[in-house]
N, C-alpha and C positions, 0 to 999 in steps of 0.2 A: 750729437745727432742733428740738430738745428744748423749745426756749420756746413754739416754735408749736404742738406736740403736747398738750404740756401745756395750752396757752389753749386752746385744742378741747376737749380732755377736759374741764375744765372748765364749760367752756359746755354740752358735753352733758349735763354732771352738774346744769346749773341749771335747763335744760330738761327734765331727767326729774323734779327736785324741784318744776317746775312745774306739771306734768302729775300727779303725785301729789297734789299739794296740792289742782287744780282737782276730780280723781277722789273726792275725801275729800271733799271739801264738797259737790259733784252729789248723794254716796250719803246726806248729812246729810239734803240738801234733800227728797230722795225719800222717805226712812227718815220725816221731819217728816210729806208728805201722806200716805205711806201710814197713819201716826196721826189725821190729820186724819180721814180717810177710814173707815177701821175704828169710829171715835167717832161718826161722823154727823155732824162740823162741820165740814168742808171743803165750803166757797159757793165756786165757781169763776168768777171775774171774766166775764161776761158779753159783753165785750169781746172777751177774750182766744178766747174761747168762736168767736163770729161770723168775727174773722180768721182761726182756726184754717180752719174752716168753707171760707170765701169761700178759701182758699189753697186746698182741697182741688177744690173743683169749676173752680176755672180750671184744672186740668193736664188 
């Protein structure tokens, strides 16, 4: 029973180390355009721009 408790805790601990990991590099990614942005060199993919867009008017 202590083996099984243990492999859980475990797992939960690699999944919070996950989630920390992913939260660290989101706030990098952000932290990066809000430089882009403040500079005046952040060109936003035109692409990315129109799907945004077209996603918001179909709901």
């Amino acid at each position: 029973m202590d083996g099984i408790c243990s492999e859980r805790s475990l797992l939960r601990q690699h999944k919070e180390e996950g989630r920390l990991a992913d939260s660290r590099e989101r706030a990098e990614k952000l932290a990066a355009l809000k430089r882009q942005i403040r500079e005046g060199v952040y060109r936003p993919d035109i692409k990315d721009v129109a799907r945004l867009l077209t996603g918001a008017v179909t709901r």
